[in-house]
N, C-alpha and C positions, 0 to 999 in steps of 0.2 A: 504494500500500500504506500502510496506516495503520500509525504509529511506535506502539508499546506503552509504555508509562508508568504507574507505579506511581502513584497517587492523591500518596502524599507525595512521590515526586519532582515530580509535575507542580502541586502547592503550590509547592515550592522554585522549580521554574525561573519560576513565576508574582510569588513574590516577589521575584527578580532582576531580571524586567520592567518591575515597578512600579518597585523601585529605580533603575534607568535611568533612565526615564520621567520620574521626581517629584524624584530627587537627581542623577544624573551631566549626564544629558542639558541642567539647567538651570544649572551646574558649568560646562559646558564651553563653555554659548553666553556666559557672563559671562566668562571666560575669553578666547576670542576677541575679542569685544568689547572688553576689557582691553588686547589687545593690538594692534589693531588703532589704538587710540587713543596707540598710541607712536609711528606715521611709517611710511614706509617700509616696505611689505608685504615687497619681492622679501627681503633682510637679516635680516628677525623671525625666529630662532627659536622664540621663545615662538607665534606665530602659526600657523607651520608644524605644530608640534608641537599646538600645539591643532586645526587642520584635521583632523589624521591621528588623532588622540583621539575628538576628533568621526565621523569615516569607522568608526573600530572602532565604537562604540557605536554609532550608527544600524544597522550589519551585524547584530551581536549583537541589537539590538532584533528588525529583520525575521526575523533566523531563530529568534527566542525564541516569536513573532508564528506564526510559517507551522508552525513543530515543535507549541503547541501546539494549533494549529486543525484541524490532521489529526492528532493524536496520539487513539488508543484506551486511556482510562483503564482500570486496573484494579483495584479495591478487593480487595487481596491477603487482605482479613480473610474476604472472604466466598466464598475460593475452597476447593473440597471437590474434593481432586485423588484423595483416597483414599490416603494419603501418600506419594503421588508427585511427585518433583522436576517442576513448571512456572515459568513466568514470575513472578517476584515473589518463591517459596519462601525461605527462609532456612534456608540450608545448614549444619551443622555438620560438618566433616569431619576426621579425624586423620590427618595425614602418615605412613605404614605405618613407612617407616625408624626418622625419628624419634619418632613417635607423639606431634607435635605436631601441637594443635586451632586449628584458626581459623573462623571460621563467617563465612560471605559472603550477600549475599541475592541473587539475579539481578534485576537489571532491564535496562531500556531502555537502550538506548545512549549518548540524550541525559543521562540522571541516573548513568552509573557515576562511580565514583569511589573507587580503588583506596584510598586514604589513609581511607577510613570501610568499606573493605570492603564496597563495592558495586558487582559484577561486571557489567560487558553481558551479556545473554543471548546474543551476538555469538562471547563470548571462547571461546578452546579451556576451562580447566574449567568452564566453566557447560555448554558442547554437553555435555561429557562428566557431566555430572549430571542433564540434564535427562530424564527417563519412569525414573531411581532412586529405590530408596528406604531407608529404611534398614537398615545392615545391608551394604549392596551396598557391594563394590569396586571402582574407576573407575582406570583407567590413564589418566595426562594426558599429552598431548606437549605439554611446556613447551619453553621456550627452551634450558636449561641439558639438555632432553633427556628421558628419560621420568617422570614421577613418579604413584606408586600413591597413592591414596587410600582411608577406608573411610568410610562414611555412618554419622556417630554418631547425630545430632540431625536432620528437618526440621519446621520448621516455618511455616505462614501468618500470620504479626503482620501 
């Protein structure tokens, strides 16, 4: 099954790649090298801890590597859903109790990122947004238990 990714997330994770690739990756083999040049492998810290730096970022590289070689972009500007919540949408919603607004976008799994307001299409409020539109009210089973929402705003940016 092909991973779904926003055009700008699958920019993002691309420039993370290069980053690796061009700055960590050459960081960490001069590093090693560094340390290696003090004696005594079994003792190094500094050695040890560079291996295992090394080990994250070559993982991170391959699955940045294989997530975007099967990932199915999609250029969310040029989707015509008929203003119905899909993958990508940018949701505005107001909390019913409080009638507090926050707006999220749905994507991909691999690009969420709660702290900028970018939900997996995965998560419980995105299933429960997703073929909405606006106007429409959505019951979420959150964590803390059930919370209503109502559909101010969608949009495709």
């Amino acid at each position: 099954m092909r991973t779904p990714l926003t055009q700008a997330g699958a920019d993002r994770l691309r420039e993370e790649l290069q980053h690796l690739k061009k700055v960590k990756r050459p960081e960490i083999i001069e590093a090693i090298a560094e340390a290696r040049a003090h004696g005594d492998l079994k003792e190094n810290a500094e050695y040890h801890a560079a291996r295992e730096q090394q080990g994250f970022i070559e993982g991170r590289i391959q699955h940045l590597e294989g997530a975007l070689s099967s990932a199915q972009i999609i250029d969310v500007s040029k989707l015509n859903a008929n203003g119905k919540i899909v993958f990508g949408t940018t949701v505005t919603v107001a909390d019913v109790e409080s009638d507090k607004e926050t707006t999220y976008q749905i994507v991909g799994d691999l690009e969420a990122d709660i702290a900028q307001n970018r939900i997996a299409v995965s998560s419980p409020i995105a299933r429960a947004l997703i073929g909405r539109e606006e106007g429409d009210e959505v019951t979420v089973q959150a964590p803390a238990g059930e919370r209503d929402y109502e559909i101010v705003k969608v949009e495709y940016l």
